[in-house]
C-alpha positions as CSV (number, residue, x, y, z in Angstrom):
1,X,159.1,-182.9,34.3
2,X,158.1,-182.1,37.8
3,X,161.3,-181.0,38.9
4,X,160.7,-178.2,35.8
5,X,157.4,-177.9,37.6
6,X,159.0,-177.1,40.9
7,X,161.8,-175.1,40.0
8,X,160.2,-173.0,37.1
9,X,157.3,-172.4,39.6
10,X,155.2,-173.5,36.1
11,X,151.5,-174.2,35.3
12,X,150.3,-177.7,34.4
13,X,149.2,-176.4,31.5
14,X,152.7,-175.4,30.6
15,X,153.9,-179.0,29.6
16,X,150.4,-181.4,30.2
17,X,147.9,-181.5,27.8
18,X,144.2,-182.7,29.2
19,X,144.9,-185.6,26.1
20,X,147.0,-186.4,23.5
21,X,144.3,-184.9,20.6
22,X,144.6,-182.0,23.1
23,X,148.4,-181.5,23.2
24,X,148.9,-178.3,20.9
25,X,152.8,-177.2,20.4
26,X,151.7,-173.6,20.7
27,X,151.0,-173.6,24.3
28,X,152.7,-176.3,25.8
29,X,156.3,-176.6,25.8
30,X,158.0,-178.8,23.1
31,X,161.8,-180.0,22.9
32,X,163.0,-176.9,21.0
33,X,161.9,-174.9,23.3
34,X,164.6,-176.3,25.8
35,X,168.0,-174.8,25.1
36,X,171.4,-176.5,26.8
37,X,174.5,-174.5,28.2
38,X,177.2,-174.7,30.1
39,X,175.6,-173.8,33.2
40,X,172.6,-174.5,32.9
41,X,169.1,-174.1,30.4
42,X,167.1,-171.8,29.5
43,X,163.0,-172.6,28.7
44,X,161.5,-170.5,26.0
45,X,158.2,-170.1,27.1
46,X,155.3,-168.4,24.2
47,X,152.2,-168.8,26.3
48,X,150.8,-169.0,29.3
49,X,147.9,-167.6,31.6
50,X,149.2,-164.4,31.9
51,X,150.7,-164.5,27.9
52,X,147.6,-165.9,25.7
53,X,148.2,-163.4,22.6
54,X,151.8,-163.8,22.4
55,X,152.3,-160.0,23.3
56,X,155.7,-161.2,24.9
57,X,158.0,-164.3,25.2
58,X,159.5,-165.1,28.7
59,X,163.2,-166.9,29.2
60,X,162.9,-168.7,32.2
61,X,166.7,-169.8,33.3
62,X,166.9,-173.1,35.0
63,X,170.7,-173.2,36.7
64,X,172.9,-176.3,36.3
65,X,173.3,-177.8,39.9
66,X,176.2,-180.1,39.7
67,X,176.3,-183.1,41.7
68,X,172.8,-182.4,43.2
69,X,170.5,-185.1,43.2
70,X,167.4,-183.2,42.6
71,X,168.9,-181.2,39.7
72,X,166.3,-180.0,37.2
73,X,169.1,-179.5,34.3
74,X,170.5,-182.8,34.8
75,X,167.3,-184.5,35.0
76,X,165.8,-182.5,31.2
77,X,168.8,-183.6,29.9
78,X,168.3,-187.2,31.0
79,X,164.5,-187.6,29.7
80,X,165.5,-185.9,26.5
81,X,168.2,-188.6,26.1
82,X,166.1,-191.2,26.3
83,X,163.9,-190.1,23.5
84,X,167.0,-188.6,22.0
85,X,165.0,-189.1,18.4
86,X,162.0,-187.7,19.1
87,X,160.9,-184.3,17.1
88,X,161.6,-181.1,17.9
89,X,158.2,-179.8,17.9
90,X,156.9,-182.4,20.6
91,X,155.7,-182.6,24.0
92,X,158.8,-181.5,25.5
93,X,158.6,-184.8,28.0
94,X,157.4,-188.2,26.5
95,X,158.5,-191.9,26.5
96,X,159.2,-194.6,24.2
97,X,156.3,-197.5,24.9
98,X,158.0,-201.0,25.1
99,X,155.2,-202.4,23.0
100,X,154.2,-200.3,20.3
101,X,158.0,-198.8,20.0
102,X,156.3,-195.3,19.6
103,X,156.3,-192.1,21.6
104,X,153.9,-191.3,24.0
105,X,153.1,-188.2,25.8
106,X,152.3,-187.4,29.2
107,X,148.6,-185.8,29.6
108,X,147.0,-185.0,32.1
109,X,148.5,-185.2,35.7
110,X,146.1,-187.1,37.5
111,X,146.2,-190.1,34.4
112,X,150.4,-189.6,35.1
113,X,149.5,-190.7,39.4
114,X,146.9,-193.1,38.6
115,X,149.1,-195.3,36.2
116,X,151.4,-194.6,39.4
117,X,149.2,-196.2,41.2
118,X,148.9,-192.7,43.8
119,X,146.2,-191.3,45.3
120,X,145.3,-188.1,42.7
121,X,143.2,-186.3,45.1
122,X,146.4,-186.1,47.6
123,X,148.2,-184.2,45.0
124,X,147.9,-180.9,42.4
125,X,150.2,-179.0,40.1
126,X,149.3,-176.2,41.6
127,X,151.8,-177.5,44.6
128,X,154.4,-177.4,42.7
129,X,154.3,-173.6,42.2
130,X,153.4,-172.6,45.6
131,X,156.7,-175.3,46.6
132,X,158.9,-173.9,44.4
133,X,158.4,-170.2,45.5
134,X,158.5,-171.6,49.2
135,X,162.2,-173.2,48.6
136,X,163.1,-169.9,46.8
137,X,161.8,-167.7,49.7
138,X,163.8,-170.5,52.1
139,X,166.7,-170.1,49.9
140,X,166.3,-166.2,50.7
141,X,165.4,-165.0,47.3
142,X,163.6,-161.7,47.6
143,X,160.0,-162.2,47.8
144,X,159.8,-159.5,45.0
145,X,161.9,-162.2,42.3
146,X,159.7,-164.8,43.6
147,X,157.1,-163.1,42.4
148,X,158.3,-161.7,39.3
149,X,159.4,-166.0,38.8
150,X,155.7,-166.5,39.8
151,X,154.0,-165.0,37.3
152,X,156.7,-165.0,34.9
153,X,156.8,-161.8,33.9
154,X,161.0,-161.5,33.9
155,X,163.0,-161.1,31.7
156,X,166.9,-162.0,31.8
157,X,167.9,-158.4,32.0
158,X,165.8,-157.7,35.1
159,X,167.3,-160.9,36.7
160,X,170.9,-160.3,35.5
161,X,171.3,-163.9,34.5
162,X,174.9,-164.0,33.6
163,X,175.6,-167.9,33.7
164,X,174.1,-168.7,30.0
165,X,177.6,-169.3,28.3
């Protein structure tokens, strides 16, 4: 989840819910809205802070990196496995609990560091955005597709994807 975070330069409120009455499958991202290719995935994404009357829907590609240890694609496809049963229209990242045999979602991100026993106040989502666009800008993507990425307000054809196969 935070690699999807990191990478897709996303909100929190993008795939954590403040609580599980709170999760609603209209604005946080579900398992259908993660599709699978050869190269890579691509992340439907219906709303946001910058799309809150569905005036647009954004494709965010997330590249396969093979043999990487920190690859986002990889990892997706690894959490989904282990809830391979889970419905479609849920929380896009959740896990089976040991005791109740039932799926549980992740909420919100400082509950997710204080069941990991971390200190919430050293971290924030928003990190992972402002991290993401400073490995892209390191990696020596134009600052003007880090932005684009940023507020995600591409589309493939201004990108040029070509690798969804």
């Amino acid at each position: 989840m935070y690699l999807v975070f990191f990478y897709g330069m996303l909100h929190k409120s993008h795939l954590l819910s403040t609580s599980v009455r709170a999760f609603d499958p209209s604005q946080q991202l579900v398992r259908s809205d993660f599709h699978f290719f050869l190269r890579g995935a691509l992340v439907t994404i219906r709303w946001s802070k910058t799309i809150q009357v569905r005036e647009r829907v954004v494709h965010l590609p997330l590249p396969l990196i093979p043999n990487a240890p920190l690859c986002q694609v990889t990892a997706i496809r690894r959490a989904f496995y282990f809830v391979h049963n889970a419905p479609q229209n849920s929380q896009a990242f959740m896990w089976l609990d040991p005791t109740s045999f039932g799926f549980k979602i992740f909420t919100y991100f400082r509950t997710i560091l204080h069941a990991l026993s971390l200190p919430a106040r050293d971290y924030a989502c928003h990190s992972f955005r402002r991290g993401g666009a400073s490995f892209a800008f390191r990696a020596g993507l134009p600052v003007e597709i880090i932005k684009i990425l940023g507020h995600q307000m591409f589309s493939l054809k201004i990108l040029r994807i070509s690798w969804v196969s």
